[in-house]
Every structure is written in C-alpha cells, then in structure tokens.
The first five atom37 places (N, CA, C, CB, O) and aatype in JSON, in Angstrom:
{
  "aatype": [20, 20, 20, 20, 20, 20, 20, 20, 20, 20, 20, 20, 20, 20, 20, 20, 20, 20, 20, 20, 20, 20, 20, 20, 20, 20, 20, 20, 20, 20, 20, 20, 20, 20, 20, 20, 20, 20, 20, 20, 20, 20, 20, 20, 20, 20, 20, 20, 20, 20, 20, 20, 20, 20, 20, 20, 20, 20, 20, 20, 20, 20, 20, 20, 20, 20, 20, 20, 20, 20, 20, 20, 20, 20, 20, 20, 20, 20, 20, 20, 20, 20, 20, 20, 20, 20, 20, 20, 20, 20, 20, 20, 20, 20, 20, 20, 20, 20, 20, 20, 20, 20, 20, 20, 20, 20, 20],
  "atom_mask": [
    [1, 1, 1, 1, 1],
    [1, 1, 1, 1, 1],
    [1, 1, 1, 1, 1],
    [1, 1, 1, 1, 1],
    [1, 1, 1, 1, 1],
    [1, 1, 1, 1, 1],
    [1, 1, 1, 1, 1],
    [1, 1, 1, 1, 1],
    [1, 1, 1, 1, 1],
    [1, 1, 1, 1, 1],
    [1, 1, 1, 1, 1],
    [1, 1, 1, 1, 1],
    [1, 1, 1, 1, 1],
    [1, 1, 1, 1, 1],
    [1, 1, 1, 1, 1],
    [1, 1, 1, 1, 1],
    [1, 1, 1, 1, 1],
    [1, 1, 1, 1, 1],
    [1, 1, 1, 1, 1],
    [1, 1, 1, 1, 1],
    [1, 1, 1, 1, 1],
    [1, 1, 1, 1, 1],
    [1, 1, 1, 1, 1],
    [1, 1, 1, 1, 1],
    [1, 1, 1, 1, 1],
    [1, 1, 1, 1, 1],
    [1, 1, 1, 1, 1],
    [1, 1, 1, 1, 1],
    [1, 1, 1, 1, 1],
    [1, 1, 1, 1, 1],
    [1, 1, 1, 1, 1],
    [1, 1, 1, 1, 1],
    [1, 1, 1, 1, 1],
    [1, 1, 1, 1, 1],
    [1, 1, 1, 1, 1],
    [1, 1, 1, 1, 1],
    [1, 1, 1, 1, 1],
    [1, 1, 1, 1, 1],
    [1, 1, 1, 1, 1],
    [1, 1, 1, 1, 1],
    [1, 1, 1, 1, 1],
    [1, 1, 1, 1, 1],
    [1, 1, 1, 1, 1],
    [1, 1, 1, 1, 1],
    [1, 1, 1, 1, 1],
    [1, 1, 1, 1, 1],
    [1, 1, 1, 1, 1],
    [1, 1, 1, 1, 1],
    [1, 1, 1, 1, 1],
    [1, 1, 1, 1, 1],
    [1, 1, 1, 1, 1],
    [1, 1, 1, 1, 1],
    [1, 1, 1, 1, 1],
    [1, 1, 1, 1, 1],
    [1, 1, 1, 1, 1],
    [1, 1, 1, 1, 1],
    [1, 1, 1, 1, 1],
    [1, 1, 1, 1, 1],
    [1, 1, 1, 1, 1],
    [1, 1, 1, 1, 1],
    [1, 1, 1, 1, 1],
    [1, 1, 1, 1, 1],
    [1, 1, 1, 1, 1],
    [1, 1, 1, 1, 1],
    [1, 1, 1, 1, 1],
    [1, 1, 1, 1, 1],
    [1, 1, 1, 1, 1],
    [1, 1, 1, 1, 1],
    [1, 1, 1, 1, 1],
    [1, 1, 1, 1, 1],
    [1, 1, 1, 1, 1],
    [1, 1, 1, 1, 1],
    [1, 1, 1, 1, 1],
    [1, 1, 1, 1, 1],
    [1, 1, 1, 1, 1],
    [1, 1, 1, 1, 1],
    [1, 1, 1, 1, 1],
    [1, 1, 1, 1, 1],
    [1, 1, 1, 1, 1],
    [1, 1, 1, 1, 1],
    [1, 1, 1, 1, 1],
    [1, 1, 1, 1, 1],
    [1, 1, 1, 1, 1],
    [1, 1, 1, 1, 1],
    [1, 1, 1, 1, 1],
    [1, 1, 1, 1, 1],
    [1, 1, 1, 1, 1],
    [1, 1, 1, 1, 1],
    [1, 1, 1, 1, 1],
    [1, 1, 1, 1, 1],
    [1, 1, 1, 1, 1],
    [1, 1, 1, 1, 1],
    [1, 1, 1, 1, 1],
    [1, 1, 1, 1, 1],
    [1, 1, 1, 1, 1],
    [1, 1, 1, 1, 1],
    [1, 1, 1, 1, 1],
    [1, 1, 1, 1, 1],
    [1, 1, 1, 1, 1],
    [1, 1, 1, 1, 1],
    [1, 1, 1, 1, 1],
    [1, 1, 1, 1, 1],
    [1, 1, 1, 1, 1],
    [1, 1, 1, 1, 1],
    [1, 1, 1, 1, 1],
    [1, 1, 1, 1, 1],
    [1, 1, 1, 1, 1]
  ],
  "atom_positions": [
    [[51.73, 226.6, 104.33], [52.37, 226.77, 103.04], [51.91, 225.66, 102.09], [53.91, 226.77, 103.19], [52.1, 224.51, 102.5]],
    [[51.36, 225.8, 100.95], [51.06, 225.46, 100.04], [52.06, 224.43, 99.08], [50.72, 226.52, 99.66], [52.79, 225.06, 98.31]],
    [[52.18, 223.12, 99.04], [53.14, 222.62, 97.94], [52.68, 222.78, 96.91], [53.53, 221.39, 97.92], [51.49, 223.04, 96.78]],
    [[53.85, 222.61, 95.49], [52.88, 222.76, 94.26], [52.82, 221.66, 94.21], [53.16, 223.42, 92.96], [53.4, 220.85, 94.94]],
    [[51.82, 221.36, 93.0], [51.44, 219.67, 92.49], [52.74, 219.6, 91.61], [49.68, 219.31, 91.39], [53.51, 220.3, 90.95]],
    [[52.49, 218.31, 92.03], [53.96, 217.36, 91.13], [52.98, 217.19, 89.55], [54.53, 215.03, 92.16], [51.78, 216.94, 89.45]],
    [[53.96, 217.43, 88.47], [53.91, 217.15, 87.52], [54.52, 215.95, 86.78], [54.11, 218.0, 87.24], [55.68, 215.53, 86.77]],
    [[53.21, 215.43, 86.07], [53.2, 214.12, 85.61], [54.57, 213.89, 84.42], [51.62, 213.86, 84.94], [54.7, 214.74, 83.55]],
    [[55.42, 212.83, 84.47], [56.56, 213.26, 83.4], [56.93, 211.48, 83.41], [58.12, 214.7, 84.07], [56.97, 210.59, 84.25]],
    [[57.24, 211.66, 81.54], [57.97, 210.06, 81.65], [59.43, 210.63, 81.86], [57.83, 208.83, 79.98], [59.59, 211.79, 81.49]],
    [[60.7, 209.85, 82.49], [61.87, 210.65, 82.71], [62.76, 210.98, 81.52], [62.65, 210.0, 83.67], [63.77, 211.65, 81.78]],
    [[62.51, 210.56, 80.07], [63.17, 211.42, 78.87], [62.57, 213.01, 79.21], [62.59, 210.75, 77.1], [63.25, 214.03, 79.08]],
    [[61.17, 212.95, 79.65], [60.95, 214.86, 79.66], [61.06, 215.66, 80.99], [59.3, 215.34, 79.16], [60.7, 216.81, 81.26]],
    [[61.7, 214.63, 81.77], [61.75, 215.5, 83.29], [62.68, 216.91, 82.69], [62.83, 214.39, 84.9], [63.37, 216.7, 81.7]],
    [[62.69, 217.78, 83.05], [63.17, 219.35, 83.05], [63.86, 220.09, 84.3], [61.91, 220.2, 82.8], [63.3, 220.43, 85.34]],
    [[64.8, 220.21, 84.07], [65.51, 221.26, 85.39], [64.65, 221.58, 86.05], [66.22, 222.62, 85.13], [64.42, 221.12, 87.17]],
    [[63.67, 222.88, 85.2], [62.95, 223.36, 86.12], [61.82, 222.69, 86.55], [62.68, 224.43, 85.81], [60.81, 223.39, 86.62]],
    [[61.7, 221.4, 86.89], [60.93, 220.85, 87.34], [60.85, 220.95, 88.78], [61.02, 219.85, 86.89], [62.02, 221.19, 89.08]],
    [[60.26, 220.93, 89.76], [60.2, 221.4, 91.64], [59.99, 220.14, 91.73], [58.9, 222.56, 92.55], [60.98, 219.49, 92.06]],
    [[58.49, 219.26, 91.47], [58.37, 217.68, 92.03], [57.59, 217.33, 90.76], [57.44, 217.31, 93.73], [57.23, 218.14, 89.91]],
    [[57.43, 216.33, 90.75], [57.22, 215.49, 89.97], [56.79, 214.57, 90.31], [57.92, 215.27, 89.43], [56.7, 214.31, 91.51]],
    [[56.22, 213.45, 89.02], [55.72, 212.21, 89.46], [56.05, 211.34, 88.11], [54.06, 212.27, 89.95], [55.97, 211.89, 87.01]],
    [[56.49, 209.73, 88.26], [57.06, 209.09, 87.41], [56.59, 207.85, 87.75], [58.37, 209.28, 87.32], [56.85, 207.3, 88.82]],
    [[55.9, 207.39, 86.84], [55.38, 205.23, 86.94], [56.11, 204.8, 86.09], [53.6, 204.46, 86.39], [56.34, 205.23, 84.96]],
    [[56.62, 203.68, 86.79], [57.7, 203.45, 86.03], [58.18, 201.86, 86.95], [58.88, 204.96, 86.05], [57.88, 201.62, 88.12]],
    [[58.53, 201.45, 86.53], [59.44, 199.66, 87.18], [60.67, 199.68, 87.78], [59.93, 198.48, 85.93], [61.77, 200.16, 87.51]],
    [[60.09, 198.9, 88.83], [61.41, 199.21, 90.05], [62.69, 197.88, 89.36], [60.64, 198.66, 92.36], [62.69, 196.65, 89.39]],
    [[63.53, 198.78, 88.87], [64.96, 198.06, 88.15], [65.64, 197.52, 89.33], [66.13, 199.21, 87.28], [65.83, 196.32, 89.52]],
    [[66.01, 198.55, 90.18], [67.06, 197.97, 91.12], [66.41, 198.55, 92.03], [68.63, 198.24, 91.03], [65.59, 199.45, 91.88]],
    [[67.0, 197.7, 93.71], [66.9, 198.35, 94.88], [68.3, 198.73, 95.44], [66.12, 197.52, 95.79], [69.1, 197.84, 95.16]],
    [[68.68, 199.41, 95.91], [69.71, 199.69, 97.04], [69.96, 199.85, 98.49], [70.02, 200.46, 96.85], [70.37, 200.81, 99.14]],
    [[69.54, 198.41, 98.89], [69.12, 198.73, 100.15], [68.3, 199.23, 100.86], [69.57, 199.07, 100.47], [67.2, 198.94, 100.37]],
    [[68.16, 199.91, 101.85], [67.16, 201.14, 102.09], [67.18, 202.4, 101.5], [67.17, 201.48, 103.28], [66.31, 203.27, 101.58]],
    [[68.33, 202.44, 100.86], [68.55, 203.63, 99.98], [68.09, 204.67, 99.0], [69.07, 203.38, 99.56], [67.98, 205.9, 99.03]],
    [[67.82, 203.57, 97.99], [67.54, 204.95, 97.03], [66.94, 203.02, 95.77], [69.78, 206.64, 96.37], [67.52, 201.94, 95.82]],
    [[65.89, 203.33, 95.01], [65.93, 202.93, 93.87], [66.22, 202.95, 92.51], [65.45, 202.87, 93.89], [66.42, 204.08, 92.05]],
    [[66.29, 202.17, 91.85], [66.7, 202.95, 90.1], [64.96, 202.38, 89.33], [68.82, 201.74, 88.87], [64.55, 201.24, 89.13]],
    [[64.14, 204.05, 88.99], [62.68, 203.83, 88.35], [63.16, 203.55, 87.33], [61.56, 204.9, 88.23], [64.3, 204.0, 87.21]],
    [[62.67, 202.8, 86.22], [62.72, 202.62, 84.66], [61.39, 202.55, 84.36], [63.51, 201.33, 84.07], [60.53, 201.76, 84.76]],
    [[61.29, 204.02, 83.16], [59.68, 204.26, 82.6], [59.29, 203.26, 80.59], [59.58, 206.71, 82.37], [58.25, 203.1, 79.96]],
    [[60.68, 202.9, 80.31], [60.77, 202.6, 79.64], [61.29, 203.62, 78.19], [59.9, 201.99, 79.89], [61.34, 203.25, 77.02]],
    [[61.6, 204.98, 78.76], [62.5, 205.96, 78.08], [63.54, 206.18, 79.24], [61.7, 207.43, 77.54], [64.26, 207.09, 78.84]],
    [[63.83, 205.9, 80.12], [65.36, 206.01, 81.15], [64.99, 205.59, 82.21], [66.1, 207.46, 81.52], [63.84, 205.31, 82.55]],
    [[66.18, 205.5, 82.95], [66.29, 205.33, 84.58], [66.14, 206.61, 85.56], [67.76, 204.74, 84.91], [66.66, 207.72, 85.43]],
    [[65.66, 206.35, 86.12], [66.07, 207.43, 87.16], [66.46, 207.0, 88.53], [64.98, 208.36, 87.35], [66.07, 205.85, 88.69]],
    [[67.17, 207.54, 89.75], [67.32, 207.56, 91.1], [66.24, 207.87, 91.65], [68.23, 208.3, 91.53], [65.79, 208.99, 91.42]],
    [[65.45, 206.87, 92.63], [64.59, 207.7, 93.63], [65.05, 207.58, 95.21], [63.02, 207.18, 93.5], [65.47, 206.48, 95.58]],
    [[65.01, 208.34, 95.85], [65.16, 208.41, 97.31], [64.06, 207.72, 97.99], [65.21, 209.82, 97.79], [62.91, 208.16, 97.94]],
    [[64.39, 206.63, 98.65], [63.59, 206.15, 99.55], [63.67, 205.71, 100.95], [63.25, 205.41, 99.08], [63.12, 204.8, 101.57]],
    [[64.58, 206.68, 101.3], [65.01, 206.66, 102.77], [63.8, 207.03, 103.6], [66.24, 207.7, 103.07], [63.62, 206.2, 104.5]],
    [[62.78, 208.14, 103.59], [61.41, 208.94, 104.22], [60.26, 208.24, 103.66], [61.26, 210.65, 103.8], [59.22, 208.91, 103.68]],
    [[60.19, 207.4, 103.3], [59.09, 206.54, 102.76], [59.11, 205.07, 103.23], [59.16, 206.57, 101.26], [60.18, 204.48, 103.31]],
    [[57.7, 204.33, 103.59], [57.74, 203.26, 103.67], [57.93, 202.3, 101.9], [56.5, 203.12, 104.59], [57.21, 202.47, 100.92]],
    [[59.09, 201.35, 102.02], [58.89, 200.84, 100.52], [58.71, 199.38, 100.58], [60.18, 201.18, 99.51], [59.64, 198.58, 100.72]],
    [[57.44, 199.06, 100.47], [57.05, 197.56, 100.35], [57.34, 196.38, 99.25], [55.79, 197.63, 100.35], [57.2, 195.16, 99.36]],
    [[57.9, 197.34, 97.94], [57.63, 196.42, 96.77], [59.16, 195.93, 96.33], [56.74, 197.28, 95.45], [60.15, 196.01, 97.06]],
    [[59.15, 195.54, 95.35], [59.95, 194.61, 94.83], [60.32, 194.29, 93.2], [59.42, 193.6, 95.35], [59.47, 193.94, 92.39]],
    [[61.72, 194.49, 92.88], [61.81, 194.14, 91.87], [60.99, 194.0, 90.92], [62.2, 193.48, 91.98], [59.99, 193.49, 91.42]],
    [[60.74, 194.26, 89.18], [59.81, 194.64, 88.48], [58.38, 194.95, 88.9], [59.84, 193.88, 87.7], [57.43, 194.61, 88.2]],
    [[58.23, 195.58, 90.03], [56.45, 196.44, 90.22], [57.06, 197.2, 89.52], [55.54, 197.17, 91.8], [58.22, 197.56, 89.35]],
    [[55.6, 197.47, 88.95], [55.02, 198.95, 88.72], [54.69, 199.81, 89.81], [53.81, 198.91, 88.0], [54.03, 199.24, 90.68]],
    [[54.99, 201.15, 90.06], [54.81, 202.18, 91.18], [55.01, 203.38, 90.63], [55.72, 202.05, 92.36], [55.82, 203.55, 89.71]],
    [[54.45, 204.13, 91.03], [54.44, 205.79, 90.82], [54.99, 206.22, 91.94], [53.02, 206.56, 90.63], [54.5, 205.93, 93.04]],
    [[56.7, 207.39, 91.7], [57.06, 207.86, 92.68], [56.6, 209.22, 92.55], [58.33, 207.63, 92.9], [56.56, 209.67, 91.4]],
    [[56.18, 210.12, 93.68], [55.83, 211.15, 93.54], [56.75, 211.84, 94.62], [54.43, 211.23, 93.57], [56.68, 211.44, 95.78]],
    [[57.79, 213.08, 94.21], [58.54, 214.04, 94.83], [59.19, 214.99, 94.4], [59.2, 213.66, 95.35], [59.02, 215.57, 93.32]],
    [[59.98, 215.21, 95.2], [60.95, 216.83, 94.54], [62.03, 216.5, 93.53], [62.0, 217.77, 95.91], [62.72, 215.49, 93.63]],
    [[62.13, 217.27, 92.69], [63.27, 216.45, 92.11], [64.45, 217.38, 92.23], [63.03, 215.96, 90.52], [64.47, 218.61, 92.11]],
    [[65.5, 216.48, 92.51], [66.67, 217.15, 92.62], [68.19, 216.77, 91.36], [66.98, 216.79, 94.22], [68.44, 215.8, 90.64]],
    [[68.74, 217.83, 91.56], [69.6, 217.77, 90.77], [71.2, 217.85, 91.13], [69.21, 218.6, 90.03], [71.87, 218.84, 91.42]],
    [[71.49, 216.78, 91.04], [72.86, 216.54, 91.93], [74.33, 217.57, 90.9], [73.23, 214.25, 91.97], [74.3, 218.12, 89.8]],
    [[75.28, 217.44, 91.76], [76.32, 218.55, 90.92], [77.04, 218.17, 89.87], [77.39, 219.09, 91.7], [77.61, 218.88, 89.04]],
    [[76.97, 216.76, 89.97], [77.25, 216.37, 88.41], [76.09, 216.05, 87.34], [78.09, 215.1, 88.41], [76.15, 215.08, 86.58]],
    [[74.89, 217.08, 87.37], [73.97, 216.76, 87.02], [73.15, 215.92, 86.59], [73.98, 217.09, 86.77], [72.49, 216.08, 85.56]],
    [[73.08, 214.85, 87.39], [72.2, 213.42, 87.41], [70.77, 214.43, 88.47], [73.38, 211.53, 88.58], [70.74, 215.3, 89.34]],
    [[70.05, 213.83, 87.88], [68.58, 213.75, 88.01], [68.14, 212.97, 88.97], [67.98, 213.34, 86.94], [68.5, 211.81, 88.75]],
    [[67.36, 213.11, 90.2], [67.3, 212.36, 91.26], [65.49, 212.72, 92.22], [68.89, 212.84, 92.15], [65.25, 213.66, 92.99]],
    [[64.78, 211.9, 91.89], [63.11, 212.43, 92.54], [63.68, 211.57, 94.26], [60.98, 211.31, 91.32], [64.15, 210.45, 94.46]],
    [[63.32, 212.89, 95.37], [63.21, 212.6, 96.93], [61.59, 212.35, 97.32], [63.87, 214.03, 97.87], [60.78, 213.16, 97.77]],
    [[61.42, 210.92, 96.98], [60.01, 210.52, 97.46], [59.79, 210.92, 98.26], [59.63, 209.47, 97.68], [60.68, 211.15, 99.08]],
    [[58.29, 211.3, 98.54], [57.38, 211.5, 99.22], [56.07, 210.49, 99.26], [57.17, 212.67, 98.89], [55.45, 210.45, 100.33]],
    [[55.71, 209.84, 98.39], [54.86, 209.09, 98.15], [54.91, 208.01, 97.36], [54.16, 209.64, 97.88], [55.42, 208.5, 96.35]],
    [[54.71, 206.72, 97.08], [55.17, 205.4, 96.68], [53.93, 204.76, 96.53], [56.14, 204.66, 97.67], [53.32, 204.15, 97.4]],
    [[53.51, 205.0, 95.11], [52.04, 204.13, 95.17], [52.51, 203.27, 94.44], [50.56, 204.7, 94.62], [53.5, 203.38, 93.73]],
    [[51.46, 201.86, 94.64], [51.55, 200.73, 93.69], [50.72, 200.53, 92.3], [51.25, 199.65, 94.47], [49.63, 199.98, 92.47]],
    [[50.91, 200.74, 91.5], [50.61, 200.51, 90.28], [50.83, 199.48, 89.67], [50.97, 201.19, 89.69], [51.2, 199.61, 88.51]],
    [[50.7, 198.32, 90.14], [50.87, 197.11, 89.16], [49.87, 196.7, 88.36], [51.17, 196.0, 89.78], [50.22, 196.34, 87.24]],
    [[48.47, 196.64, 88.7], [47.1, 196.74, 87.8], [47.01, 197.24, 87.03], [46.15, 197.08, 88.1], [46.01, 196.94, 86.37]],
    [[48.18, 198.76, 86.24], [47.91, 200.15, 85.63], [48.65, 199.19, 84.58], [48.56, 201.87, 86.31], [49.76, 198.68, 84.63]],
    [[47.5, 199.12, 83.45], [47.99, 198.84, 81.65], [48.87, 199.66, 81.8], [46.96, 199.19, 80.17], [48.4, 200.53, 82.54]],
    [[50.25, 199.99, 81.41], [51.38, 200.35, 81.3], [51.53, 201.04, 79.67], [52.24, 199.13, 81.69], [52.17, 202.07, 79.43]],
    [[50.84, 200.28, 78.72], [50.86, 200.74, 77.64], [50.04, 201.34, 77.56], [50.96, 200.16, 76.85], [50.14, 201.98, 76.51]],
    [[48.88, 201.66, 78.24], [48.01, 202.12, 77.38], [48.14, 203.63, 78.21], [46.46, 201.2, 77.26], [47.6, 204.67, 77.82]],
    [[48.82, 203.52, 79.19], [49.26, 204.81, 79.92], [50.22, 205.48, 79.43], [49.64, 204.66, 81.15], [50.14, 206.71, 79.4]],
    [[51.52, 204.7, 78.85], [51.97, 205.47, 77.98], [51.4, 206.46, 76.74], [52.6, 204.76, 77.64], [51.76, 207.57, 76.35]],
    [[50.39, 205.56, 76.32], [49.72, 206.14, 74.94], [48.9, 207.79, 75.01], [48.44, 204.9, 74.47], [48.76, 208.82, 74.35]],
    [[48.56, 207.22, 76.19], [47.63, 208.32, 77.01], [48.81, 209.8, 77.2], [47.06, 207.47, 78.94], [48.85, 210.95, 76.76]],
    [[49.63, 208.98, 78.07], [50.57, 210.43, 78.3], [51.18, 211.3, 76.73], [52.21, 209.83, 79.33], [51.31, 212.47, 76.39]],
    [[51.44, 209.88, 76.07], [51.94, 210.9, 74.61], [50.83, 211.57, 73.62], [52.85, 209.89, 73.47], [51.22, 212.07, 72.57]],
    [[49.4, 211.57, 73.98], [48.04, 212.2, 73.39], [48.1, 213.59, 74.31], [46.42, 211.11, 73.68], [47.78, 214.68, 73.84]],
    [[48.54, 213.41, 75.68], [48.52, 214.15, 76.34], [49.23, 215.74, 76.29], [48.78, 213.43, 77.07], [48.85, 216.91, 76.38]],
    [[51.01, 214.71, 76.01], [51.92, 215.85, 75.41], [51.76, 216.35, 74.17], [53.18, 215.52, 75.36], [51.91, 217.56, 74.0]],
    [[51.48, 215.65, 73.27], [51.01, 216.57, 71.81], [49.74, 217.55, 72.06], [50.46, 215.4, 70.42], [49.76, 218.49, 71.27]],
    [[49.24, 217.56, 72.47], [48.5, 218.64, 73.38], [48.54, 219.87, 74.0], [48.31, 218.3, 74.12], [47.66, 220.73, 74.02]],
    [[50.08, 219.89, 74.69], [50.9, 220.13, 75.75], [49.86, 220.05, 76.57], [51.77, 221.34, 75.81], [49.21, 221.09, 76.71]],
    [[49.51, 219.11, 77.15], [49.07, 219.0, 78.51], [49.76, 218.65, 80.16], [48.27, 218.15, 78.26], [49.32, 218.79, 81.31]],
    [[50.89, 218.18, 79.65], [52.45, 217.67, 80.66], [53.3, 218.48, 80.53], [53.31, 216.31, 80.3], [54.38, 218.34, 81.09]]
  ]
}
C-alpha cells in the first residue's frame, strides 16, 4: 500500500483535509518523551514523538513529517514519522520561498 506524500505547509495553512504533512519549524517546548510544541513562526503546533527517535533540543530547527490528526476539540496535532534536522536551513529565506510558492498555488 502506497502512502501519500506529505504536503509541505507552514501551520497557519495546515487544512482538515490534510492526511500528512510536513512542517520546519523550532522546537518551543519538549514534553518529555511525549509530544513537542513546533513553532513555524505563524503558530504552534503539537507533534507526537513517542515512534520516533528525538535527538534535538530546544530552539533547533527540524522538519516534522506525518499524519495529521485532529483531536475532538479540534486542536491540530502531526503523529511523526520522521524528524529531520534542519538547523543549517536559512529559515527566512525558506519562508520566502514557500510564500512564492503559495501565490502560485504550489502548496
């Protein structure tokens, strides 16, 4: 069975119907082994990092890539699958990129 590709999103444009996703963004908080809070610099989000190894630390940069789920009081929540490090990644100039991108609709 085939997954779909995660779609690239800063978390102001994550979408219901989103399945997985992917978000770079700065690790705000940790919770233990739990779960993190991403900040892309338009919101926070929850990521699950219970099924993932998580090496990093307080303000990295990282790209989480997973499913996103939507809890019943509708908070927004990506279940990692993948945890890359992005701290080398110009941050701004990736933003700039993604918003050339969306006027486009390319995201």
């Amino acid at each position: 069975m085939m997954r779909e590709p995660a779609i690239q999103r800063m978390i102001v444009d994550v979408k219901s119907s989103d399945n997985r996703v992917q978000i770079t963004g700065y690790v705000k908080q940790i919770v233990e082994n739990d779960h993190i809070i991403l900040n892309d610099k338009t919101g926070d989000i929850k990521v699950d990092i219970k099924v993932v190894e998580f090496p990093f630390k307080k303000n990295d940069l990282i790209n989480a890539i997973g499913e996103l789920n939507i809890t019943t009081g509708g908070e927004k929540e990506i279940g990692a699958e993948i945890i890359q490090d992005k701290n080398k990644l110009n941050f701004e100039y990736y933003r700039k990129l993604y918003e050339i991108k969306k006027e486009l609709n390319l995201v």
